[in-house]
N, C-alpha and C positions, 0 to 999 in steps of 0.2 A: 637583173638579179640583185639581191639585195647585196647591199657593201659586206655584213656581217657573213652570210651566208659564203659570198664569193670568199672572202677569207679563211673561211673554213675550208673550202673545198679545196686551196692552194694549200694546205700546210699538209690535207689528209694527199693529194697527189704527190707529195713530198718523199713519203713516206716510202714509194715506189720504184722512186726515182735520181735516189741521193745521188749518185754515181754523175748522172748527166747535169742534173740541178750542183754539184758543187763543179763541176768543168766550163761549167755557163758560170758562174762568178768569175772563177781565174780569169779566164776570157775577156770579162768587161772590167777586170781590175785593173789587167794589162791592159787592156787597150786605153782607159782612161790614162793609164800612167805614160804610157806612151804617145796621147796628143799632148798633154801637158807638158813632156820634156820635149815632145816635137816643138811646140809654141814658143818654148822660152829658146830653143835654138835656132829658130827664125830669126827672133829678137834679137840674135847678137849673140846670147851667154853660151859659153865655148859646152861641149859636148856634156862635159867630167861633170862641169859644175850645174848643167840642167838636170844632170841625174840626183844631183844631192840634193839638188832643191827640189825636185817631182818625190823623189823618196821622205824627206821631210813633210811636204806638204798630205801625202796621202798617209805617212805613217805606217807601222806596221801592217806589212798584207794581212798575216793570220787573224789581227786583231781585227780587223774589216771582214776577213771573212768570217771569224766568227759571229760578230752584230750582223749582218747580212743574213747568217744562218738563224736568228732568232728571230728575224722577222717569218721567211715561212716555213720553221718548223714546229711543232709542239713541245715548248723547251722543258716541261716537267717529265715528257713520255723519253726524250733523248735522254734527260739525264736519270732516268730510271733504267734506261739502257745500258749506259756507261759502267752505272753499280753493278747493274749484273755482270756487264761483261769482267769489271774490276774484283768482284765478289768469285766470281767462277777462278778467275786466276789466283786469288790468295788461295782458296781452298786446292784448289789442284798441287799450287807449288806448298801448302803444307797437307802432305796427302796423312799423313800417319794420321794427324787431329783432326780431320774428315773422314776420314774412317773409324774412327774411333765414336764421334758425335755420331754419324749418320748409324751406326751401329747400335747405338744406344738409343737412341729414338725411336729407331728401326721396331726394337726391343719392348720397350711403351708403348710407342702408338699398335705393332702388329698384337699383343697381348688384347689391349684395350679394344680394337677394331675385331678382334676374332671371339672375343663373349659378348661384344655389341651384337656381331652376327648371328649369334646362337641365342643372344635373346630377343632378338630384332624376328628371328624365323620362327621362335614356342610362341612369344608374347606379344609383340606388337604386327606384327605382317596382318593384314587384309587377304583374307580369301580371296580367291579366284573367282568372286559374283562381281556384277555389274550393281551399284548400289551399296554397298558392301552396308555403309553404315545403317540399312535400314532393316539386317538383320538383328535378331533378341534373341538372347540366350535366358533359357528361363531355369528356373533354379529352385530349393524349397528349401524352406528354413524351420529347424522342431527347435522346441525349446530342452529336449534334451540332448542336442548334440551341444551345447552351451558355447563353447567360447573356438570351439572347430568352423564355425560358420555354417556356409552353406553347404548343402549337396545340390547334384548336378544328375544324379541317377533318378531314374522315370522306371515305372511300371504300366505295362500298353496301355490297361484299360482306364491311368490318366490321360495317356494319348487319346483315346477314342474320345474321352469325354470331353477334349479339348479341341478336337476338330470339329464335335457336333457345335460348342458355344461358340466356334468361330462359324460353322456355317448358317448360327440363327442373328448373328452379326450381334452379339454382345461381349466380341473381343476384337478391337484394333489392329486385324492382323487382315492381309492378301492370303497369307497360308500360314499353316505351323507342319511340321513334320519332326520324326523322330529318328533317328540313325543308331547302330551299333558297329563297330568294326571285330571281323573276327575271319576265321578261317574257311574258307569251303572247300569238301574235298570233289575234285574234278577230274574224271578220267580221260588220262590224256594217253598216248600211242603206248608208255611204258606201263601203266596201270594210273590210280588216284593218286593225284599231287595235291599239295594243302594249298590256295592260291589264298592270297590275301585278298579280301571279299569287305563287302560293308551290308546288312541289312536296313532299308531306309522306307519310309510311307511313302503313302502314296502323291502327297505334295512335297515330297523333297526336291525334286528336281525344279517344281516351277518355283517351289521358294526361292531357290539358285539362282534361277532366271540365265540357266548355261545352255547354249542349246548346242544339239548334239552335232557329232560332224559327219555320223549317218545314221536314219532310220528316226527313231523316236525314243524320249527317254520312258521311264516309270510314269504311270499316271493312279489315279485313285480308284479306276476300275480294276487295275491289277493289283492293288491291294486289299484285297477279298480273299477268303479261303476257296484252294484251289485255282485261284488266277484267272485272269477275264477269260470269256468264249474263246478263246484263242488256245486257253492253255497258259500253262506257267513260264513266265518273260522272264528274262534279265537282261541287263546294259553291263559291257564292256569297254574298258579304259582301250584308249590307243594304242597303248602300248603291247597289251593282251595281245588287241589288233592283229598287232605285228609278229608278235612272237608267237604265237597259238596260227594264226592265220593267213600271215607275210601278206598281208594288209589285202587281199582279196577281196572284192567290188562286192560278191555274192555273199558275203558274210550274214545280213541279215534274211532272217528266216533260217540259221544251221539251226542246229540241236545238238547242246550241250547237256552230259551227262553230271549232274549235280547230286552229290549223296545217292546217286543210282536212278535218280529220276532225272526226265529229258527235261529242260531249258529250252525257250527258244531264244535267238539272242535277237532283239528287234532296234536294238543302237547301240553307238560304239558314241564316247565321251572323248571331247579333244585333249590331248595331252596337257594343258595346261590347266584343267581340271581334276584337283586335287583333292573334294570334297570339303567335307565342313568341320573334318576334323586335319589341324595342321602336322602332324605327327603319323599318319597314315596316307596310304596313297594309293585305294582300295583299285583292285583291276576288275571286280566284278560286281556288281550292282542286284539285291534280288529286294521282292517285296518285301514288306515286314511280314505281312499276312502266308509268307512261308515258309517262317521259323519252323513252324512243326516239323515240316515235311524232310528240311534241310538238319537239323538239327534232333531229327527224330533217332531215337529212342527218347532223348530228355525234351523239356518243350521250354523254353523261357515267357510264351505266350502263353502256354494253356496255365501256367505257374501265374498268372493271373496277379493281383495285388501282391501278392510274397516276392517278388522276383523285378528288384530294383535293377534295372541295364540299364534304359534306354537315355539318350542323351535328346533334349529337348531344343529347337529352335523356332523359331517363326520370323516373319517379313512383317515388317509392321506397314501399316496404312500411310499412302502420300499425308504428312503433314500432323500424322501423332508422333507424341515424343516418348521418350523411356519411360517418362513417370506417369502416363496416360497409361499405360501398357502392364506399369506396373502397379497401379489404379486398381487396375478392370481387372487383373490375375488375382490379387490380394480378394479383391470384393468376391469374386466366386469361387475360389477355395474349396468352401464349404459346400457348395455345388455338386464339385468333382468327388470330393469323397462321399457325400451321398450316392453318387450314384453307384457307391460297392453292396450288393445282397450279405454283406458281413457284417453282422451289428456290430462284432467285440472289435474289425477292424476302424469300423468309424469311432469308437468310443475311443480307440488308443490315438489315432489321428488327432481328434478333435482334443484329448487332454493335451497333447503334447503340440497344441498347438501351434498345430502346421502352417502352412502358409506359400501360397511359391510367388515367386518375385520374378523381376526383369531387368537385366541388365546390356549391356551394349553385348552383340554378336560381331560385331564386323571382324574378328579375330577368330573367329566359328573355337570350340571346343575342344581341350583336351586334356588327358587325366595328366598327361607327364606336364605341364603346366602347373598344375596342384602341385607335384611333386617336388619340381625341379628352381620353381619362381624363386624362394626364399636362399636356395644356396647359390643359386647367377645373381643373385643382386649383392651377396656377401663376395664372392669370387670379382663380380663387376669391382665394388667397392677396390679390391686388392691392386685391381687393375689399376685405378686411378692413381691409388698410393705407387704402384713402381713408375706410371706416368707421371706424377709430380718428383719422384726422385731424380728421373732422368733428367727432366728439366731441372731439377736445383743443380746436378752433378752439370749440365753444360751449362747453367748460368756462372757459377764459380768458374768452369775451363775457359770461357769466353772472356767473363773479368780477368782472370790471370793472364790472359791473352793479350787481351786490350791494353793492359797495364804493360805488359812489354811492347807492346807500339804507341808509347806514348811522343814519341821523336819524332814518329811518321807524323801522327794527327795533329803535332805542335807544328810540325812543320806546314801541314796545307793549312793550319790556322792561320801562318803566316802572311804564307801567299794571299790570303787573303777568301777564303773558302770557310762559310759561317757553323756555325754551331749545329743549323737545323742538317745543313745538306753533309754533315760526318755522322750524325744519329741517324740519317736515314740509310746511308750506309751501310753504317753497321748492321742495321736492322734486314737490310736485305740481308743481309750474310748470313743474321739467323731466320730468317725467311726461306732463304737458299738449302740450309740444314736441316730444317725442317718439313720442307717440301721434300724431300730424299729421303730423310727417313718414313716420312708417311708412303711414300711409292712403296720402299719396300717391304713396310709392315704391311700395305696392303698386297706386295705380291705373295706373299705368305697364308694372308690372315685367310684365304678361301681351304684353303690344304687343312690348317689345324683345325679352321673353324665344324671340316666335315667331318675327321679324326676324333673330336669332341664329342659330335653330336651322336656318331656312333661309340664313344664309349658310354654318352648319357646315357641314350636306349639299348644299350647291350642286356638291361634286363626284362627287355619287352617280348612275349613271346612269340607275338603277333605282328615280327618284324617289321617295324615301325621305322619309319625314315622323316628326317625331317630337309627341309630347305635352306638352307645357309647361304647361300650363295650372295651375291653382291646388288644391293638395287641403292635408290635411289635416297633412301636414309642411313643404309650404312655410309654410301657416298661422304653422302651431307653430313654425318656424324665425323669419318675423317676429314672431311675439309676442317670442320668446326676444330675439333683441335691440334690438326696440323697450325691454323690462325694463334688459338691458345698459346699454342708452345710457343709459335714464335716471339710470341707477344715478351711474353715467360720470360724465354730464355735472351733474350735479345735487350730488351729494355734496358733493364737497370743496366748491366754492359758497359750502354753504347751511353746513358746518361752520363755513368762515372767515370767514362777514360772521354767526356770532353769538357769535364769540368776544373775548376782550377784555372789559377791564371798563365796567360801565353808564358811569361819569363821565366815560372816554375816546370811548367811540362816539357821548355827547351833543356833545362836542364837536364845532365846525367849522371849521378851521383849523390852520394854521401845526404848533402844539405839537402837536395830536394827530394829525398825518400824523408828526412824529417817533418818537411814539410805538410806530406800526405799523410802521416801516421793516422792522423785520424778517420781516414776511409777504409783501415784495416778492419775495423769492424766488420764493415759488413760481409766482407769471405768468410768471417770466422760465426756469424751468424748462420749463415749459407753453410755452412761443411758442418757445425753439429746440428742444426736442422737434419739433412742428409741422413745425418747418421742416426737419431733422433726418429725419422721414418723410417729406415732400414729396420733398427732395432723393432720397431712396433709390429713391420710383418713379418721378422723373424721369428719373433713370439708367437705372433697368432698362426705362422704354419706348424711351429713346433707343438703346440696344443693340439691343431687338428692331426696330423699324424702320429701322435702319442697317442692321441684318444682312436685310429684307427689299429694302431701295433695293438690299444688291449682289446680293442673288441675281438682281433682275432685270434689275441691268447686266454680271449675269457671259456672257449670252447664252445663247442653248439652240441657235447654230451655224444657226438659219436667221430667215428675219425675221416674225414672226406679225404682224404691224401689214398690215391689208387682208387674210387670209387666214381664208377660214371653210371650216367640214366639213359633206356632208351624208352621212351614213348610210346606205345603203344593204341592206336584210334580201333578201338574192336566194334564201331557204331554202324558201320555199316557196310559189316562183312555177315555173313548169315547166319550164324553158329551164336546159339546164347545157350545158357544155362549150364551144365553138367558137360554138354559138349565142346564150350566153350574155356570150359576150366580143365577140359583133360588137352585142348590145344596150347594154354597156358601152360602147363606141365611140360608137355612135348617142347614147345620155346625155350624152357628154364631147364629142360636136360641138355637141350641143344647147345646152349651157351655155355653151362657149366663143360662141356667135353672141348670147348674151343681152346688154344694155346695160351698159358697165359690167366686163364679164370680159376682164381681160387675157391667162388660162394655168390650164387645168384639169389635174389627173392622178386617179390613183388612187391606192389605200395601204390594204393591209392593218390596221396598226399604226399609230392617228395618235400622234406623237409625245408624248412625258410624259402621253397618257392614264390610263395605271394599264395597262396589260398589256403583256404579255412574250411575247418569243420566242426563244429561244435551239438552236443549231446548235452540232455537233461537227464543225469542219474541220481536217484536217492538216497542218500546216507542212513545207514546206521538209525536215524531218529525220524527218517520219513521226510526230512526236509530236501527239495530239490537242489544237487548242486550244476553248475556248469564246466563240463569235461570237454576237454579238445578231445577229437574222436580221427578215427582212422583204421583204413582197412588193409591187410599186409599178407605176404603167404611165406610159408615155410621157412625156417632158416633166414629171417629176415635182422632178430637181433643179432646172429654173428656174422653177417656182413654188412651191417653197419656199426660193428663193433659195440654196441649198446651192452652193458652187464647186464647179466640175468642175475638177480639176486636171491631169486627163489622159482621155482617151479619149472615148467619147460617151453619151448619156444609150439607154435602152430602145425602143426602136419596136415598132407593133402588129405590126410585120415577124418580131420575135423571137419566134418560135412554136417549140414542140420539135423541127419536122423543119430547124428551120434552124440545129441544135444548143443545147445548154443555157449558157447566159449569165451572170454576175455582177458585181455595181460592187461595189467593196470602199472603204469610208471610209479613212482617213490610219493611223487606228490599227491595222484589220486588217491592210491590206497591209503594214505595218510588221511585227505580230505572225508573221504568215501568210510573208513572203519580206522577211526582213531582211535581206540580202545582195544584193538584187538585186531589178529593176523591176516591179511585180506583172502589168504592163499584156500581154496575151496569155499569163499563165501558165494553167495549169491546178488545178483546183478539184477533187481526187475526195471523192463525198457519196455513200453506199450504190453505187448502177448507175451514176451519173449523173458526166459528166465537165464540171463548168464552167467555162468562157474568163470570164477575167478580162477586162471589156473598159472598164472608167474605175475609176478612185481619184477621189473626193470630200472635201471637208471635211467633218471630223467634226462631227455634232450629238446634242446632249443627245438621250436614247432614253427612259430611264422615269422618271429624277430629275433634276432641275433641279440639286440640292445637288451633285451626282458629277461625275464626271469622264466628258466622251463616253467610251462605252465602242465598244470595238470591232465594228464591223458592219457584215452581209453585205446586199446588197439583190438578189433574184433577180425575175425578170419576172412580173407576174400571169397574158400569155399563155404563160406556160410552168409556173403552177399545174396540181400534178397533183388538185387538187381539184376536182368538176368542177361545183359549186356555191356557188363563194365568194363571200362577200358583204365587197366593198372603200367605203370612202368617200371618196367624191369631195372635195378639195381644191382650192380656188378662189381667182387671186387676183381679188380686187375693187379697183379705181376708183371709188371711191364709198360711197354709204349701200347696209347691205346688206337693209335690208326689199324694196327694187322686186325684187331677184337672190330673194330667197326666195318671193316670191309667184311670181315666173317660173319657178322651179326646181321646186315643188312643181305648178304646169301643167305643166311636162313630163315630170315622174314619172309623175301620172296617166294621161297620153297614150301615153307609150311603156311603161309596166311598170305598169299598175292591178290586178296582182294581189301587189304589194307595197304596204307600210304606208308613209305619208307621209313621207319621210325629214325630221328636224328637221333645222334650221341650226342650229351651232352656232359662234364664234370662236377663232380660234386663241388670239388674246389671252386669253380663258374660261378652256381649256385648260391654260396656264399657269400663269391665278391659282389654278385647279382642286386643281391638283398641288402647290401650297405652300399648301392653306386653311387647316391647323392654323398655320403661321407667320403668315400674312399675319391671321388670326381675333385672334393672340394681338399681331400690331403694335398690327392697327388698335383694340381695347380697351384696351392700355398707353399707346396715345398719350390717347385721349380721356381715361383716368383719370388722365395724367399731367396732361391740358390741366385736368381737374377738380380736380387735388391745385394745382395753381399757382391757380385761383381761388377755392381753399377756403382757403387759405396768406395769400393775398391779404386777402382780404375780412377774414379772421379777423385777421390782424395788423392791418391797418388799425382795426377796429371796437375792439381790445385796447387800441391805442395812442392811439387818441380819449380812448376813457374815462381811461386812465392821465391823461394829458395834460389833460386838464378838470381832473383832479382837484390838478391841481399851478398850478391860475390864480393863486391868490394868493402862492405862491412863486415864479411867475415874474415878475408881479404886482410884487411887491417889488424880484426883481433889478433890471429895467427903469428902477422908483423911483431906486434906486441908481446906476443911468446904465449897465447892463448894454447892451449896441448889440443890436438887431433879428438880426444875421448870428452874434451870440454867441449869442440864446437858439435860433434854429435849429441850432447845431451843437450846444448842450446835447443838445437834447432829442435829435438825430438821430445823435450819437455814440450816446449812451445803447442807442438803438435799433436804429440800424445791431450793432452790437456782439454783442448776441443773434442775430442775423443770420446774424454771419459764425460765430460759434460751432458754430450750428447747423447751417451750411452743413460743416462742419470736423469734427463729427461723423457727418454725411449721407455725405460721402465715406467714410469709415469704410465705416459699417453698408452702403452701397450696395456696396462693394466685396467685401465675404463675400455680401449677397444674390444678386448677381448670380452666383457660383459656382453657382448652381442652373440656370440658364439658358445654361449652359454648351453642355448639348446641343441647343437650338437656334437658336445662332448659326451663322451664316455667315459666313466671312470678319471677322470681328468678335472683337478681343478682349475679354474681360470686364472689363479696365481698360482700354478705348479712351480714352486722353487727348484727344479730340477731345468723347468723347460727355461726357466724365466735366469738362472746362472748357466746355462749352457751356451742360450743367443747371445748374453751380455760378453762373454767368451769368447763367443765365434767373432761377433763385431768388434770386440774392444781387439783382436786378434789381425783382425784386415785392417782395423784402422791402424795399430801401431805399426805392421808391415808395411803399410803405404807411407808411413810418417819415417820409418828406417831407413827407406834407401835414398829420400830423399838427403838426410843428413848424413849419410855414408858418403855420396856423392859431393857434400859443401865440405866433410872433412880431407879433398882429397885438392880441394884449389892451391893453387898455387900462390903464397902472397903478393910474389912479385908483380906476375902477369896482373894480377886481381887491382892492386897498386897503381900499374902501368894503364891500365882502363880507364881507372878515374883519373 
């Protein structure tokens, strides 16, 4: 065996073995020492004095045994040992300052590590395909959406056109498929349940390349109208599985009841298939090709080019790249839209200069993504700043720290222990504190990270879930700056408490803190730094929660306080038309007589939901204008408190033979007859002539942030639809659980062939509509409420030690006849000063940050003198608190004692 090798392998058996390998030295130490004194007492020399000579001659045992131990152990791994074990005991026997660090850290890194997580699960996570990066998201680009970018919505028959150019092999793709996620209703033992469902083509599944854990997935024969010779398929999740079927062997070939038509189910998808959209987590699987059928009365297929959904993917070929892909998409474009039978829509295409493109899919698609990207990357941002606080705040505790062990470290400099091996030291210690506080940021960051993600999507209706949980780059993201910080916090520290020469640092007193003055700098850089970031995200939370308090005192035009929605799906229950609308009656007498209901209506469009309606009506001069539209019943503006400022509200009397009707809000009727009263004008819309019969006050329609836009409200008994599904809007008196337990008996009662309608509040509804604002207040506030007690505690804990270490110079003054009210304003000028400096610089840096968050404010400017002397306030406030007690404390020394030290 080689010599090197063999040495290696005695130092790693070392490691196993200390116990018996250091009892084997004693053994041959003594025994050497004991022939040696046996020899020389042969010789003659009397017993006593063989011993002083064998003691002499071999020298200190320890000192042997320790050179003995460097030959086979690994001396940098032992003394990496020692640190820790040396590091573990200071922090234990000072537990308050380890609690306090590991706390703060804790703080930083779990804040940082829980919006990594949430943007690590919308943004960067890889689907659940095998290949992942060889999926493409495809996209289109008009030239009148300008400076919005791209869209990501598809209508089928680009689909269709884009499967046929990939199966004559003039696009770089294995497959391309389309997907939608939405609801299906499913009758289960209590009646139809809404299950979260995904509509996908017919190569979706193989694009996926998932295969199933039984039966077989979707293929492009069952994407045909009507579904292959079998009949109409669908794939179910695992989960489904389980809960619908407690995972029963016989499951494929049942028959599932979907929108009232059979299913058959022909595979079940392994739980760890979560589709291609990261924000959804569909349990049911159906062709595209049976939109209609599922979605009948309305059709999104037969809606043909008008009817933007569908979200676009493909697998691109072993060995093409993005910009091959996005080559051959660009090049036939124009292809795809020829092949529409609509001239005026190819004409509008072609001006507006369409185009669709390809970018990386490995991430598959999602709208909360668009949503949500811009304010996790301004929140991430936030994160970082209270993680650089907390580190400036333990670098300062650490230095103040070190500077009171300057005796110890003079001391082992003595002994004879170098410069490198006290830095390294130290650096474990901040190694040590850092490593701790990363545990427990990460025992946290899974808990807030999912509490997050369901406040993000709280306003998704189509309960959307995301994945947060912990893999292998959030890991690797905590490791990364648990290392940072320690770096951070530890460094500078452990350089400046072992610098300086031995003579000065043995010192304790008076002369040798003159000596140092010049290293005072850099604490006092470190603590308005500190405070300098403090200020900066106290400002920018106090902007976003200013600009959230006005959006929701700027009013939405009716009063959502005691107003809740229920839902109503009337699609595919059998009653349309006239007899549909006297069981909507019967519904809305039934509620209004419940405990507690003051005024029921109806409403197509509930307010700042997320959807739209818009109408082309003609003005006064013949010119088209654009009207937000909606359709509502009876008694609808006084329970939503809307003014009638003229005329009267809808009656179930207003049916089409008693001519067609409209209330026009303040703006319409402005838009619509600006020269004159709107009240009995007339309305022409295609056939139809409608009487203006009240003008209302305007209310907020899709955005809370806009301005009421102009809108038309037309009767639901005069919907030419003859199966609309409206939801009921209630006001309440009271707590609304008793109303929703009654409400949901009399659904079942009077309409059990529709799905349970949820309750939902208006109040919801609104915060719904501002989440990303109100997501990104309520996080700037608590990190700001975190950066003022990281600011705090850190100044204070800074100024302690500072302040100890100057007892016998205050000590002295006192001596001197210095008054108690002098040495607190020493010390609290001193302190205060750094303070305001920082605070003077914080306005600064706070004032270009906040440029960034420009876009979303409300009502708010980016230098609000209110918000911008409020935070200067609040910090210049912590900071002199922290800077007080410290100097209450140095006015309470004793001179004597202080005297008797030095």
């Amino acid at each position: 065996m080689p010599e090197g090798l063999h040495d290696f392998l005695l130092r790693l058996s070392s490691l196993f073995r200390k116990r018996m390998l250091d009892r084997e030295m004693l053994e041959e130490l003594e025994f050497h020492h004991t022939m040696l004194r046996d020899k020389m007492t042969r010789e003659g020399l009397p017993h006593s004095e063989a011993c002083i000579i064998a003691h002499r001659a071999f020298g200190n045992q320890a000192r042997w045994h320790e050179r003995l131990r460097e030959v086979w152990q690994f001396q940098s791994f032992e003394n990496l040992l020692r640190d820790v074990s040396f590091s573990a005991r200071l922090l234990r026997k000072s537990l308050g300052f380890t609690i306090v660090a590991v706390s703060t850290l804790a703080l930083g890194i779990g804040a940082n590590t829980t919006i990594f997580s949430l943007i690590n699960g919308l943004l960067l996570r890889p689907v659940e395909a095998p290949h992942s990066e060889q999926l493409t998201l495809i996209g289109t680009y008009q030239k009148s959406r300008g400076d919005r970018g791209l869209s990501y919505g598809f209508n089928a028959p680009y689909l269709r056109s884009l499967e046929r150019l990939k199966q004559s092999g003039k696009l770089p793709f294995t497959d391309i498929f389309g997907y939608f996620g939405t609801l299906f209703q499913v009758r289960g033992n209590s009646g139809n349940e809404e299950i979260r469902s995904a509509f996908v083509s017919g190569q979706y599944f193989s694009g996926m390349q998932v295969a199933p854990l039984l039966g077989r997935y979707l293929t492009p024969q069952d994407d045909v109208p009507g579904g292959s010779s079998a009949g109409l398929a669908v794939v179910i999740s695992e989960g489904f599985w389980q809960r619908w079927f407690n995972r029963s062997p016989d499951v494929i070939g049942h028959k599932l009841i979907i929108a009232n038509k059979p299913f058959t189910v022909v595979g079940v998808m392994p739980k760890q298939f979560k589709g291609a959209d990261p924000a959804q987590r569909p349990d049911l699987f159906a062709a595209l090709a049976d939109e209609p059928i599922i979605d009948a009365p309305y059709s999104m297929v037969n809606s043909g080019y008008h009817a933007w959904w569908l979200n676009i993917m493909a697998r691109r070929q072993s060995g093409a790249s993005i910009e091959q892909a996005n080559a051959a998409l660009a090049a036939l474009t124009n292809v795809v839209i020829r092949d529409s039978s609509d001239a005026g829509f190819i004409k509008d295409a072609l001006d507006d200069q369409t185009r669709f493109t390809a970018e990386s899919g490995s991430r598959g698609f999602s709208y909360f993504r668009v949503m949500f990207e811009k304010p996790l990357e301004i929140v991430f941002a936030m994160c970082v700043g209270i993680l650089l606080l907390a580190c400036l705040n333990l670098t300062s505790l650490l230095m103040a720290r070190s500077t009171a062990r300057e005796r110890e470290l003079a001391t082992r400099l003595a002994l004879g222990a170098t410069r490198r091996r006290l830095i390294q030291q130290l650096l474990i210690e901040s190694v040590m504190i850092a490593v701790m506080g990363t545990a427990a940021g990460l025992g946290v960051a899974p808990v807030l990270s999912r509490m997050l993600a369901a406040m993000l999507l709280s306003a998704a209706g189509q309960r959307a879930q995301l994945d947060t949980s912990l893999d292998s780059r959030v890991l690797l993201f905590a490791a990364l700056i648990a290392m940072i910080t320690a770096i951070l916090v530890g460094f500078v520290p452990a350089l400046r408490a072992t610098s300086g020469t031995l003579a000065d640092q043995i010192k304790d007193g008076q002369y040798a803190k003159q000596s140092n003055q010049r290293k005072s700098l850099i604490p006092r850089v470190l603590m308005a730094t500190e405070v300098c970031l403090a200020l900066m995200l106290v400002v920018c939370a106090g902007l976003l929660a200013t600009s959230v308090i006005r959006l929701y005192r700027v009013g939405p035009g009716f009063d959502p306080h005691g107003l809740v929605n229920l839902n109503f799906n009337m699609a595919k229950q059998p009653l349309e038309g006239d007899s549909l609308l006297r069981l909507y009656k019967q519904i809305g007498e039934g509620i209004e007589h419940q405990p507690g209901v003051k005024s029921v209506s109806f409403v197509q469009i509930v307010p700042l939901s997320g959807s739209d309606m818009t109408e082309s009506y003609p003005d006064v001069h013949g010119q088209d204008q654009i009207v937000h539209a909606n359709k509502i019943g009876p008694s609808y503006f006084q329970t939503m408190r809307i003014p009638i400022l003229e005329g009267r509200e809808f009656s179930w009397e207003d049916t089409k033979t008693n001519g067609s009707k409209i209330i026009l809000d303040q703006t319409a009727a402005t838009l619509l007859f600006p020269d004159r009263n709107a009240i009995g004008q007339q309305i022409s819309y295609g056939k139809n002539q409608y009487q203006v019969v009240a003008i209302v006050g305007d209310a907020k329609y899709n955005d809370l942030r806009a301005a009421a836009p102009p809108t038309a409200y037309t009767p639901i008994t005069q919907d030419s639809f003859s199966k609309g599904s409206y939801t009921a809007v209630v006001r309440l008196e009271g707590p609304a659980a008793p109303f929703a337990t009654a409400a949901r008996s009399l659904t079942t009662r009077l309409a059990p062939d529709i799905p349970v309608p949820v309750l939902t509040t208006m109040s919801g509804v609104l915060e719904d509509s501002i989440a990303s604002e109100r997501m990104m207040a309520i996080l700037s506030v608590y990190f700001a409420f975190c950066a003022l007690l990281v600011t705090g505690i850190g100044l204070y804990g800074t100024l302690s030690y500072a302040t100890a270490r100057r007892t016998s110079e205050i000590g002295i003054r006192m001596a001197l006849g210095a008054q108690r009210a002098q040495v607190i304003g020493l010390v609290f000028r001193e302190n205060a000063g750094i303070a305001l400096v920082g605070s003077a610089a914080g306005v600064i840096a706070a004032y270009f940050a906040s440029q960034v968050l420009a876009s979303f404010l409300y009502g708010t400017s980016t230098h609000d003198p209110l918000v911008l002397g409020a935070s200067v306030l609040a910090l210049v406030t912590i900071a002199c608190g922290a800077s007080l007690l410290p100097a209450l404390r140095a006015a309470r020394i004793d001179p004597m004692a202080a005297i008797r030290c030095e």
